[in-house]
C-alpha positions as a printed Julia matrix, in Angstrom:
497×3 Matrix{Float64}:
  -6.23   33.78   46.6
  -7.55   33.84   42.87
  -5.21   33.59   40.19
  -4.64   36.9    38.1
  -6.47   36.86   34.7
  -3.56   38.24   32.54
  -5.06   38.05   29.13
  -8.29   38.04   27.25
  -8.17   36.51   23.55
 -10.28   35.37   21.02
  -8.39   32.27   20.2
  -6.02   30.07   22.69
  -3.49   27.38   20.77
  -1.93   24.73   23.5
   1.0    23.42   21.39
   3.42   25.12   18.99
   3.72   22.18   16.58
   2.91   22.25   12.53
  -0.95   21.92   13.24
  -0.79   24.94   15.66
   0.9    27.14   13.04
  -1.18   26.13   10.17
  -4.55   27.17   11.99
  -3.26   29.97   13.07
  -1.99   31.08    9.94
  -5.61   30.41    8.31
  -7.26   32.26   11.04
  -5.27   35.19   10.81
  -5.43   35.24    7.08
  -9.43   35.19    7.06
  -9.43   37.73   10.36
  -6.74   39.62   11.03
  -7.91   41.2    14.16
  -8.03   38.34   16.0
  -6.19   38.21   18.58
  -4.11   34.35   19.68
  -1.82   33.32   21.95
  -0.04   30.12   21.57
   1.97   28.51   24.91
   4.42   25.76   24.18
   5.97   24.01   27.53
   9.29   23.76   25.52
  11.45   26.32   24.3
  10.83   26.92   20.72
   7.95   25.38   18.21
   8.32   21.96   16.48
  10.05   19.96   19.06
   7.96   16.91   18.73
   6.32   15.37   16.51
   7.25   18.3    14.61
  10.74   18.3    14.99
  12.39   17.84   11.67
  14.14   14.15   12.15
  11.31   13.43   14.84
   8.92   12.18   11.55
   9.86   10.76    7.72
   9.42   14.14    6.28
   7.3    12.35    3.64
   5.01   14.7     1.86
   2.11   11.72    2.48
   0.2    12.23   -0.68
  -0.48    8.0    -0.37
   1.53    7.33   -3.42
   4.24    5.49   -1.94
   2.74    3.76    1.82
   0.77    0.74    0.67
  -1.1     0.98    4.34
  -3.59    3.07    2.58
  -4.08    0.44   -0.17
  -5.54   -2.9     2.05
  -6.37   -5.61   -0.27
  -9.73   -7.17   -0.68
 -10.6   -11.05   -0.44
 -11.6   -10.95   -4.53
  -7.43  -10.04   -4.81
  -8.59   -6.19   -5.43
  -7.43   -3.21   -3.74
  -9.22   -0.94   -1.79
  -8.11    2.41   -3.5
 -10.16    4.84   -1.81
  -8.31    5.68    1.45
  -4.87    6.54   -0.61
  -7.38    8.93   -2.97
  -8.7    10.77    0.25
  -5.07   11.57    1.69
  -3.58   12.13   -1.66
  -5.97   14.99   -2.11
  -6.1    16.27    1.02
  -2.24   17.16    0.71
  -3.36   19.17   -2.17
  -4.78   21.39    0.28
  -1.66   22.01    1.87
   0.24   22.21   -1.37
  -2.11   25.41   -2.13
  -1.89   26.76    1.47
   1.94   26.71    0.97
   1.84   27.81   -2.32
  -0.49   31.07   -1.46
   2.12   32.09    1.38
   5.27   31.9    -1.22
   3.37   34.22   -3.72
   2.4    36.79   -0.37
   6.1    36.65   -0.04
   5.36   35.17    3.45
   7.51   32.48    2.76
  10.38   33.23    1.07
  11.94   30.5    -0.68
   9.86   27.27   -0.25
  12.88   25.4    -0.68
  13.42   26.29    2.66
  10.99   23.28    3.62
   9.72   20.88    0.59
  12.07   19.78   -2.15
  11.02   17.45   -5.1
  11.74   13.23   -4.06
  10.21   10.78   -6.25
   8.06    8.66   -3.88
   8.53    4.77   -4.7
   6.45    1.36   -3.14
   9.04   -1.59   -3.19
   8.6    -5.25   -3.06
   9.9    -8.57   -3.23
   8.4   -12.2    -3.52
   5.94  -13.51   -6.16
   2.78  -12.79   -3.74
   3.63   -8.94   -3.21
   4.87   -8.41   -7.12
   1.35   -9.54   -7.57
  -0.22   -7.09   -5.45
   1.72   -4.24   -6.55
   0.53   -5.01   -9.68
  -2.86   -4.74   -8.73
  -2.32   -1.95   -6.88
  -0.75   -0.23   -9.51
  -3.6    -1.38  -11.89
  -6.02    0.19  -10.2
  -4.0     3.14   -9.11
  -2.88    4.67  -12.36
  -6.25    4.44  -14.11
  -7.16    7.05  -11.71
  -6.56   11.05  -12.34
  -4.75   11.37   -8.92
  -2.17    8.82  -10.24
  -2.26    9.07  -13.61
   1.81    9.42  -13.77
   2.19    6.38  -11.63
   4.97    3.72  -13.03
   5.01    0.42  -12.85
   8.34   -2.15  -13.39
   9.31   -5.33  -12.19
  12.48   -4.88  -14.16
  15.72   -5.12  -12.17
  17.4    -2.61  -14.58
  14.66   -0.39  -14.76
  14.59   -0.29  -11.12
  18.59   -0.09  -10.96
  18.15    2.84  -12.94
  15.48    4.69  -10.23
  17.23    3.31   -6.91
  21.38    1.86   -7.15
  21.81    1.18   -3.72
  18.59   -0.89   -3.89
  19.64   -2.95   -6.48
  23.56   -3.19   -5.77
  24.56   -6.66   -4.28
  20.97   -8.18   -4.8
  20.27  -11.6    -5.99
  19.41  -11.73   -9.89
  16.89  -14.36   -9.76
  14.69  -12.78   -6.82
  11.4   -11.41   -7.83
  10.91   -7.87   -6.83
   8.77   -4.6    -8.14
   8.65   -1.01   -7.69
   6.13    1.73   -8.67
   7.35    5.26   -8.98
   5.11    8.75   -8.83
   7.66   11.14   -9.97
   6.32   14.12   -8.34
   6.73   13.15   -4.5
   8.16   15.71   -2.47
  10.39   15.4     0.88
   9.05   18.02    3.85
  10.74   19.51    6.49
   8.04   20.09    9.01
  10.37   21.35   11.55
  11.59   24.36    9.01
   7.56   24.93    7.86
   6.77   25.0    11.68
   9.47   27.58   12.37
   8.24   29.79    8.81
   4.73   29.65    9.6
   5.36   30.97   13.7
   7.74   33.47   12.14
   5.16   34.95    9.61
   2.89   34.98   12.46
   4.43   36.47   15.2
   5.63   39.85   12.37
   1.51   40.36   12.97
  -0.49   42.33   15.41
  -2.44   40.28   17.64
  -0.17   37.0    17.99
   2.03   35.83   20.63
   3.53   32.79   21.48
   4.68   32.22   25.43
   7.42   29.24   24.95
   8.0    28.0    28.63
   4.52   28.1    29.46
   2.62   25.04   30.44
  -1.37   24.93   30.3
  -1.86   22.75   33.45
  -5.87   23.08   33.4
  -8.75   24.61   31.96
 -12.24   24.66   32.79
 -15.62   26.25   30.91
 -16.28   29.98   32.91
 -19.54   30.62   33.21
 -19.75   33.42   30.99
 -18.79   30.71   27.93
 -15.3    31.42   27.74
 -12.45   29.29   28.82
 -10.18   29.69   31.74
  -6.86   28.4    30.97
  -4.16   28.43   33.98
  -0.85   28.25   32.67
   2.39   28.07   34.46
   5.52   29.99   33.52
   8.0    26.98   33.7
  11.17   29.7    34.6
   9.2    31.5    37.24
   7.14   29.46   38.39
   4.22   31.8    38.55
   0.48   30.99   37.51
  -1.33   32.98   35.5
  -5.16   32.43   34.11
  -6.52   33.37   30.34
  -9.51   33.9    28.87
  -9.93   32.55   25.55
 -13.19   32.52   23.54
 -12.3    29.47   21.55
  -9.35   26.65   22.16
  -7.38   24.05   20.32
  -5.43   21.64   21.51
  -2.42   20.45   18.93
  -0.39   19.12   22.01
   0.38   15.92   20.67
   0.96   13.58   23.57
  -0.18   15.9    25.76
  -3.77   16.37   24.22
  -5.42   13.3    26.0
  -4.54   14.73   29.27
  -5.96   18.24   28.29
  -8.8    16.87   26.63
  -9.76   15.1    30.32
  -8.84   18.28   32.05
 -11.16   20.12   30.05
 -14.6    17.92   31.13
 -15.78   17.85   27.93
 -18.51   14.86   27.95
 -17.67   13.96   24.09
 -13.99   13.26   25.61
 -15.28   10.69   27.83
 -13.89    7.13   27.35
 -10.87    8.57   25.04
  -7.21    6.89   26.03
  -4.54    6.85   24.31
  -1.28    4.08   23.54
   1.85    5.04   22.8
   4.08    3.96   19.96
   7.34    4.86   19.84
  10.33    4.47   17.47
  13.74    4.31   16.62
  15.63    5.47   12.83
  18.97    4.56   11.24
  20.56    7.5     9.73
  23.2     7.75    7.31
  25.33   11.44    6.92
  27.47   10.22    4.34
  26.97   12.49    1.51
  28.99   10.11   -1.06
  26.22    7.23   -0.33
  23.31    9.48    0.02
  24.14   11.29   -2.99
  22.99    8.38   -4.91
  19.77    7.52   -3.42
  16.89   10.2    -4.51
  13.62    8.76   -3.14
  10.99    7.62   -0.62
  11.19    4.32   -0.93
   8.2     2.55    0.77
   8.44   -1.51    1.63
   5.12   -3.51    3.38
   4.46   -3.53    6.83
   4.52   -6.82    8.99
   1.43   -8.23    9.73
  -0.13   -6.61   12.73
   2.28   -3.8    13.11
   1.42   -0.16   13.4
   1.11    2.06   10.07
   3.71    4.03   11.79
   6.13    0.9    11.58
   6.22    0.77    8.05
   9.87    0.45    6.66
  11.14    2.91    4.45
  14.59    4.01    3.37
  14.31    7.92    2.44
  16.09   10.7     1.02
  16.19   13.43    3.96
  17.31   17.29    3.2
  17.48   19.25    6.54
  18.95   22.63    6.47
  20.16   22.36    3.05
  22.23   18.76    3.97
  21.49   15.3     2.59
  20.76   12.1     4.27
  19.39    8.83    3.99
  16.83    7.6     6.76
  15.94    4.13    7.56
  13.41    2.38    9.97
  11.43    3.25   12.17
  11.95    0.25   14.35
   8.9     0.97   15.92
   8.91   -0.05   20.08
   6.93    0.53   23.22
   7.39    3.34   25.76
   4.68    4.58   28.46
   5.98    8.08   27.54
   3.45   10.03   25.1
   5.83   12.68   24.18
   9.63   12.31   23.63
  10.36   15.25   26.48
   7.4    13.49   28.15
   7.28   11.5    31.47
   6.82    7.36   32.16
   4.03    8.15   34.22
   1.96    9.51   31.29
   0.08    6.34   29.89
  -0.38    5.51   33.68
  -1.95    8.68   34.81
  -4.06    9.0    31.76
  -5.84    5.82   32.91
  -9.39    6.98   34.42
 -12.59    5.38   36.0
 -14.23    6.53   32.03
 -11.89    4.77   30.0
 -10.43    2.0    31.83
 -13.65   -0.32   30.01
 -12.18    0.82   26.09
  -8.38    0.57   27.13
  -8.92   -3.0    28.9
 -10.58   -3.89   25.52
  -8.29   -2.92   23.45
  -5.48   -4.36   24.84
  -7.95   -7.48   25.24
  -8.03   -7.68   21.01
  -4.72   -6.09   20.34
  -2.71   -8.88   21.85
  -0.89   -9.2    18.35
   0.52   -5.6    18.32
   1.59   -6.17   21.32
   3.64   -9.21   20.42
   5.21   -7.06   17.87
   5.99   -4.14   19.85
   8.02   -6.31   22.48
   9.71   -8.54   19.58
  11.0    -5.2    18.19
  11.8    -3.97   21.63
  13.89   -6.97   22.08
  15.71   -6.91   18.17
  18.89   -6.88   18.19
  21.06   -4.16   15.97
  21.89   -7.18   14.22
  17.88   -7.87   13.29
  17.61   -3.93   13.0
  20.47   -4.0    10.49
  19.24   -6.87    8.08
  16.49   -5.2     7.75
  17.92   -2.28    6.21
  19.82   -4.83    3.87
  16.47   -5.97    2.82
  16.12   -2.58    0.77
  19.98   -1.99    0.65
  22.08   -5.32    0.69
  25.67   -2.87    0.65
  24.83   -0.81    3.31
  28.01   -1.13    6.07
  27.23   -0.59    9.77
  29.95    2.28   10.38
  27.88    4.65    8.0
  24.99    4.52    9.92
  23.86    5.65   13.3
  20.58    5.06   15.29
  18.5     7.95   16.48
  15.48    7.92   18.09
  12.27    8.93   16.45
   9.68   10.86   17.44
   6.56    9.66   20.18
   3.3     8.71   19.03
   0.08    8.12   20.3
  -3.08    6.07   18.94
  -5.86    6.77   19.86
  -7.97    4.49   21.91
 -11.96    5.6    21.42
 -15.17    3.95   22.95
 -16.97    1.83   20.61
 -20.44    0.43   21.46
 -20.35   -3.07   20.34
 -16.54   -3.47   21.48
 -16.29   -1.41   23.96
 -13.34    0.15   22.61
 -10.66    0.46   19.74
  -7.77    1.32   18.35
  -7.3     4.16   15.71
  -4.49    4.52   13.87
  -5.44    8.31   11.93
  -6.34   11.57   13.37
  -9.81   12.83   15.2
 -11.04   16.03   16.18
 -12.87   15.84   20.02
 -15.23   18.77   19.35
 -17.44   19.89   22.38
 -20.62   20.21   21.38
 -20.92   24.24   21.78
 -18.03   24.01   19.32
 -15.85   25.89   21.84
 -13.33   23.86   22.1
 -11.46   20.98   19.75
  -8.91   18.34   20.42
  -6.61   17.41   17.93
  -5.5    13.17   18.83
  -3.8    10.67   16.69
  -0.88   10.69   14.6
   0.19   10.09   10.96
  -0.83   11.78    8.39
  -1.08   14.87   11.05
   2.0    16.88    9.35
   0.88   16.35    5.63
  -2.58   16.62    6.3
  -2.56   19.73    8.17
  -4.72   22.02    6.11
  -7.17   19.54    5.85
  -7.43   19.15    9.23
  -7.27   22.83   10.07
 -10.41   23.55    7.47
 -12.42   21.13    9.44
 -12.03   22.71   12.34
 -13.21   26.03   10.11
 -16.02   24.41    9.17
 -17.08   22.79   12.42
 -16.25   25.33   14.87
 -16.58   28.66   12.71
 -19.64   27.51   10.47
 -21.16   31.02   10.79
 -17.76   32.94    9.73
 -17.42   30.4     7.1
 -20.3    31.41    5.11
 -19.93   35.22    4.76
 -18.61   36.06    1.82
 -15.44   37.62    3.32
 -14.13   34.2     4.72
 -15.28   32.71    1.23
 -13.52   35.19   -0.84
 -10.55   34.52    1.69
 -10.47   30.96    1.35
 -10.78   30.89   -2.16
  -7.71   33.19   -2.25
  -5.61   30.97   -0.06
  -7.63   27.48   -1.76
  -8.47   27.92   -4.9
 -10.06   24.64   -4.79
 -12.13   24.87   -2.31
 -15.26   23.35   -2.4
 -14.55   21.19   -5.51
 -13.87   17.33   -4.94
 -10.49   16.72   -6.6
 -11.37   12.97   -6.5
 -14.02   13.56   -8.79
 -12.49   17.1   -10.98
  -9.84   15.43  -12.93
  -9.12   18.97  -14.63
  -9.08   20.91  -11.3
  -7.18   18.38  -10.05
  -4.18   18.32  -12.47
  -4.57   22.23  -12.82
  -3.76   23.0    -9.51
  -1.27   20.28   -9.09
   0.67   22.36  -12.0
   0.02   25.32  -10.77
   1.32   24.5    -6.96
   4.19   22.23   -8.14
   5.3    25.7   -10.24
   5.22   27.66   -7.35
   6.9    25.36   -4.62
   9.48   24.12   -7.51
   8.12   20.82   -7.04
   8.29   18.21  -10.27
   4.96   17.9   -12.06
């Protein structure tokens, strides 16, 4: 017997995560009278990759992770990755900003509070590059308040517990942007959903699992979801999907049959934190304070000792330890790397792994550290810290994407991609960091690839501009349009500028 059809929308959203909420909120802002549905398999939004201590909370603007900033063989840095995510979290800086003034979000110190954002480093080969890096950096608009010091009382003054117990005579540097922010993306998930759901023509089903979906033949697709407390399937009709699963979206991306999702996999990083709830010690620490990742370890593995404020409380964060699970979500199952293996992308997994043998290495040598090793690494960036003060917690999953590539067959990515079908019908969100910070970018190119015809009437356009008041303009290039609306969002969100 056929499944009921229960409901027939215009827009279906698998996953109640940050990404999830932020399209949704841009779609109902441009056209209110469409009519979404969200389904979540878990019982509220945000409970991944989300989740508020699942991620660093860092507002990535790319002042602070020198992972965006590779060096070149002439001893130059490569600048312009940092310049593309730095801007792009202007976007979401102007999305949030627009909901605080429609009194959608009430007090955006609810989510995002100001943290300076600092790169750290030690021995005469790194000072060198951070010079460099700063250099080139701060001669640029986007980082024109950059700071520079390789001055241990300078640096003292920014960071005490860095400096406290360390010796005199090593050589270290820090750089400093001022006007960093730290973002709870669990509390901006739960806003955003709760602005949405006060409107006509949203609802989220929490307990719901999409366990297929398939193209109907009248265009639309058929999703059948399963009510996780009674069991019961139900099919829905959506004109237009997108899947912000996390984890999950490699398996939904298969299940969908889409051909530009052939030879897609995915590999799973996961990770572990060391958190401190002391107030007296994390009182005195106000910063992101970025170190340099190990050679051939994930971008996600980069260590970083940050100031944390979750539901009004301070804490310091350390790690991640990053490590190796076959899960690909954190409420996920051990089978899931296994069962995403198919006949189309066995050929760009078994190459990747093939080339990759050196993450590898790395992922089992911090699988097999020690709290000891984990510990003197956090001494590295604070030589006083004492073991009882901290505890470890595990971080959230991740998954990198693993894509077909024609001359190797396949590779690893370490960003974000949007699967598009090629009716633009459907989009898959895969990947990981920046994802949170990053969101509105990501959410106005799925505007612009799956809605091109929307986009141009002058009723989205007036919309947008509303909600962006940059759009359109390169803030790479517009030094005044850049710094305008940096002064004009930081005012708003009570951020420093």
């Amino acid at each position: 017997m056929s499944k009921p059809i229960t409901e027939q929308v215009d827009i279906a959203l698998i996953g109640a995560g940050i990404m999830s909420a932020t399209l949704g909120t841009f779609l109902k802002e441009l056209e209110p009278d469409l009519n979404i549905v969200v389904f979540e398999r878990l019982n509220d939004c945000a409970q991944e990759s989300s989740y508020s201590w699942n991620n660093a909370g860092t507002g990535h603007a790319a002042n602070c992770e020198m992972n965006y900033t590779p060096p070149n063989p002439d001893g130059t840095v490569d600048i312009s990755k940092a310049l593309e995510v730095n801007t792009e979290f202007d976007l979401s800086r102007q999305l949030w900003s627009y909901l605080v003034t429609q009194g959608k979000i009430a007090d955006p110190r609810d989510f995002i509070h100001p943290c300076p954002h600092m790169s750290f480093v030690w021995g005469e080969d790194n000072v060198k590059f951070l010079k460099q890096r700063f250099k080139q950096m701060s001669a640029h608009h986007c980082y024109h308040n950059m700071e520079f010091t390789d001055d241990p009382k300078q640096i003292n003054e920014w960071t005490p517990l860095v400096m406290e117990g360390r010796d005199a005579n090593e050589k270290i540097a820090m750089t400093r942007v001022p006007t960093g922010a730290d973002v709870d993306y669990g509390a901006l998930t739960h806003l955003l959903m709760a602005q949405l759901t006060k409107q006509s023509g949203f609802t989220v089903h929490y307990k719901h699992e999409v366990i297929d979906l398939k193209k109907a033949t009248d265009g639309r697709w058929q999703i059948e979801v399963k009510n996780l407390l009674t069991h019961e399937k139900t099919i829905t009709l959506a004109k237009f999907v997108f899947v912000g699963a996390g984890g999950r979206a490699i398996e939904l991306l298969q299940k969908s049959g889409i051909p530009e999702g052939k030879g897609y996999g995915g590999f799973p990083v996961s990770g572990i934190w060391l958190r401190c709830d002391n107030e007296e010690i994390a009182a005195r620490h106000h910063a992101k304070v970025y170190g340099k990742a190990d050679k051939g370890s994930p971008p996600m593995s980069v260590p970083h000792l940050d100031t944390r404020i979750i539901g009004g409380k301070r804490s310091l964060l350390f790690g991640p330890y990053a490590g190796f699970s076959s899960k690909f979500l954190k409420h996920g199952s051990y089978l899931d790397l296994f069962e995403s293996v198919k006949l189309n992308n066995i050929e760009p997994m078994l190459a990747v792994a093939k080339d990759n043998w050196s993450l590898a290495e790395y992922l089992v040598g911090q699988v097999l550290q020690t709290s000891a090793h984990q510990f003197a690494m956090l001494q590295q960036f604070y030589p006083e810290a004492q073991h009882e003060d901290w505890k470890e917690v595990v971080a959230g999953q991740r998954v990198q994407i693993i894509k077909p590539d024609h001359d190797k067959k396949g590779v690893l990515e370490f960003g974000t991609e949007l699967i598009t079908s090629e009716d633009k019908s459907i989009t898959v969100l895969m990947g990981a960091s920046p994802g949170a910070s990053t969101a509105a970018f990501i959410a106005l190119n799925i505007l612009k690839t799956c809605f091109p015809d929307q986009l141009e009437s002058d009723a989205w356009k007036a919309r947008l501009k509303e909600i962006i008041p940059t759009y359109g303009i390169d803030l790479k290039e517009d030094a005044k349009a850049c710094l305008d609306i940096r002064a004009a969002t930081a005012k708003v969100l009570k951020l420093d500028n």
